[in-house]
C-alpha positions as CSV (number, residue, x, y, z in Angstrom):
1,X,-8.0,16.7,10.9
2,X,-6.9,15.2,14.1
3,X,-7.0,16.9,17.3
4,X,-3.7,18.7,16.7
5,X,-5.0,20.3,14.1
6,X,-2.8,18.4,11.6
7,X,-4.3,17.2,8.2
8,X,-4.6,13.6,9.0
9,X,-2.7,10.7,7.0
10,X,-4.2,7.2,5.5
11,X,-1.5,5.3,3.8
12,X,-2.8,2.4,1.7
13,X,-1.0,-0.7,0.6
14,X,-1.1,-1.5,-3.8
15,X,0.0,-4.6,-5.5
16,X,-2.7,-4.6,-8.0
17,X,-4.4,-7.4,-6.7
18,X,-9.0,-7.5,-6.6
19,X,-8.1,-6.6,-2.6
20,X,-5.8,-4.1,-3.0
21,X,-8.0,-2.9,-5.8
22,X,-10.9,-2.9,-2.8
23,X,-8.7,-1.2,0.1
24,X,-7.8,1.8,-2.7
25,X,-11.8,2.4,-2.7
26,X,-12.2,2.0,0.9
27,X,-9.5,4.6,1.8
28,X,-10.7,7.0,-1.0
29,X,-14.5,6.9,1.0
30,X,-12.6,7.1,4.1
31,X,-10.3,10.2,3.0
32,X,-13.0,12.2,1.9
33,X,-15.3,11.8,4.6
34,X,-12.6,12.8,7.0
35,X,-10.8,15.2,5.0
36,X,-7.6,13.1,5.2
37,X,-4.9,12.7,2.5
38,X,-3.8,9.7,1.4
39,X,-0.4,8.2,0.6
40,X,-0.7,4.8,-1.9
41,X,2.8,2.8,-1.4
42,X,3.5,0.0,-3.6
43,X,6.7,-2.3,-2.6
44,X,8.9,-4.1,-4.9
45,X,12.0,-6.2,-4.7
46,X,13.5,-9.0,-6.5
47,X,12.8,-12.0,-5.1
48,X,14.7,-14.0,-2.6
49,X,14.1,-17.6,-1.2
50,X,15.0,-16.6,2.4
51,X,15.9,-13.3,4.2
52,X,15.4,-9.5,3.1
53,X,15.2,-9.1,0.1
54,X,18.2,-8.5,-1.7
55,X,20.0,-5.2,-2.3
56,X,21.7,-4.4,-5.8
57,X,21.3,-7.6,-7.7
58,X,20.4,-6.1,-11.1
59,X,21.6,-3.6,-13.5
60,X,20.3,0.1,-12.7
61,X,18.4,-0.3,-15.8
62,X,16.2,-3.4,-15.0
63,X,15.7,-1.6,-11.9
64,X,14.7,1.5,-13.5
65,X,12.2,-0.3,-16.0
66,X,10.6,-2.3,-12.6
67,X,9.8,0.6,-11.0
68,X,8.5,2.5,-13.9
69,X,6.5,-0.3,-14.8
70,X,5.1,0.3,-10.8
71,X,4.7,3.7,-11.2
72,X,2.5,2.5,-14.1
73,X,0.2,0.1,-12.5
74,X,0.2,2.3,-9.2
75,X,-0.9,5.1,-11.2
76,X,-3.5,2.8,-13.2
77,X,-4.8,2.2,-9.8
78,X,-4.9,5.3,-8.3
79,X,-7.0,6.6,-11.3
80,X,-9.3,3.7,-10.9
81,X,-10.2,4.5,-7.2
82,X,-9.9,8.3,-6.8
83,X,-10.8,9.2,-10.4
84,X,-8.7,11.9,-12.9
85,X,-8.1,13.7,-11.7
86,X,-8.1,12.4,-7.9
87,X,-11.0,14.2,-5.8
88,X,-8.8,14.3,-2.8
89,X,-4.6,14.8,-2.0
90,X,-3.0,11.4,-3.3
91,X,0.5,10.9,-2.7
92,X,2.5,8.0,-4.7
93,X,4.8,6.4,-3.0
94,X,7.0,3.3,-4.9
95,X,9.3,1.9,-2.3
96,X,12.0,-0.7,-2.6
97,X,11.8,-3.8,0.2
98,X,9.4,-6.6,1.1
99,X,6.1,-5.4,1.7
100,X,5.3,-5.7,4.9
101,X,8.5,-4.0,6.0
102,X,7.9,-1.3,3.7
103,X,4.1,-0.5,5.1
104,X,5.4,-1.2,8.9
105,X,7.3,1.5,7.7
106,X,5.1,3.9,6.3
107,X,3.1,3.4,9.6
108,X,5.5,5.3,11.3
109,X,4.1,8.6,9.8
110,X,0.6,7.5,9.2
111,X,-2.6,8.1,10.9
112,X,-4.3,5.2,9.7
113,X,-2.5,1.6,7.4
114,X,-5.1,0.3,5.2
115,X,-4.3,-3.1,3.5
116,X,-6.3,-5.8,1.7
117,X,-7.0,-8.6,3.0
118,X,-4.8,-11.0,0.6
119,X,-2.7,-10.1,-2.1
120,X,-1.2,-11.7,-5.6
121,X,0.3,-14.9,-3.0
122,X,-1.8,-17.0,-0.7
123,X,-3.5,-19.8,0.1
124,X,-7.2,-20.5,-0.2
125,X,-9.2,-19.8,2.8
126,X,-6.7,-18.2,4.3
127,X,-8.8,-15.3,6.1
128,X,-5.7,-13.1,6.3
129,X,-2.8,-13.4,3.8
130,X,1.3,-12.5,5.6
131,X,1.2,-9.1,4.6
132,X,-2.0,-7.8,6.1
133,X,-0.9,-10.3,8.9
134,X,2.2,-9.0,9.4
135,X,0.8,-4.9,9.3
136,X,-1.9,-5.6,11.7
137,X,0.5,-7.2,14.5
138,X,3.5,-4.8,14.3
139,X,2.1,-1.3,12.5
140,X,2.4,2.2,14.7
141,X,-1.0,3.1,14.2
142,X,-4.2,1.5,13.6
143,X,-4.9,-0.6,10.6
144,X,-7.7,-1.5,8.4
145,X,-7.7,-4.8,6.4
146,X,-10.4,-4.9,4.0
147,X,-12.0,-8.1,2.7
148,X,-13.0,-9.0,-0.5
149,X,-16.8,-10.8,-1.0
């Protein structure tokens, strides 16, 4: 609870990645030891070689089968890091848009951003992939970026 009184919101970034994977676990322990909900987004959007991403460049269907096949694998991962059913409130959230705008976002209504360090893209030994990068210089509230071994 903050100091409002309000219940207290952690969103977490999901791509499926060992990181993500990692961030989901660390916001579950953090949730429940504060009492907090949580809010898992995953982003999606077709790709583009420069700019936003692009807006309405596929049949409704394809779109529909993407994000269902998100809904999967965020679902998949929810169940792997809160359990079944989750111990604590869990919000899905599948959002169209790059993801850093998307969590930047999400940040606006958040207590807490937590992100993993580096997701499906990257470069090794980078210590911080764009993403995370990205949350942790413009996000509204604090973030988190957890690191895998």
């Amino acid at each position: 609870m903050t100091s409002e009184g309000k219940k207290e919101w952690v969103v977490v970034g999901v791509d499926g990645s060992p990181a993500s994977a990692m961030a989901m676990a660390w916001a579950a322990r953090y949730a429940k030891a504060v009492g907090a909900s949580v809010r898992a987004v995953m982003a999606w959007h077709y790709p583009a070689a420069v700019g936003p991403a692009p807006v309405g460049v596929a049949p409704a269907s394809v779109s529909a089968e993407v994000e269902q096949e998100r809904q999967d694998e965020l679902d998949k991962a929810i169940k792997a890091a809160f359990g079944e059913p989750p111990v604590i409130e869990v919000e899905r959230k599948i959002a169209y848009g790059h993801p850093s705008q998307v969590l930047i976002e999400e940040s606006k209504n958040a207590d807490l951003l937590v992100v993993g360090s580096h997701g499906h893209g990257g470069f090794a030994g980078m210590m911080l992939g764009s993403v995370s990068t990205h949350c942790v210089t413009h996000a509204a509230c604090p973030v988190t970026v957890v690191r895998t071994g």
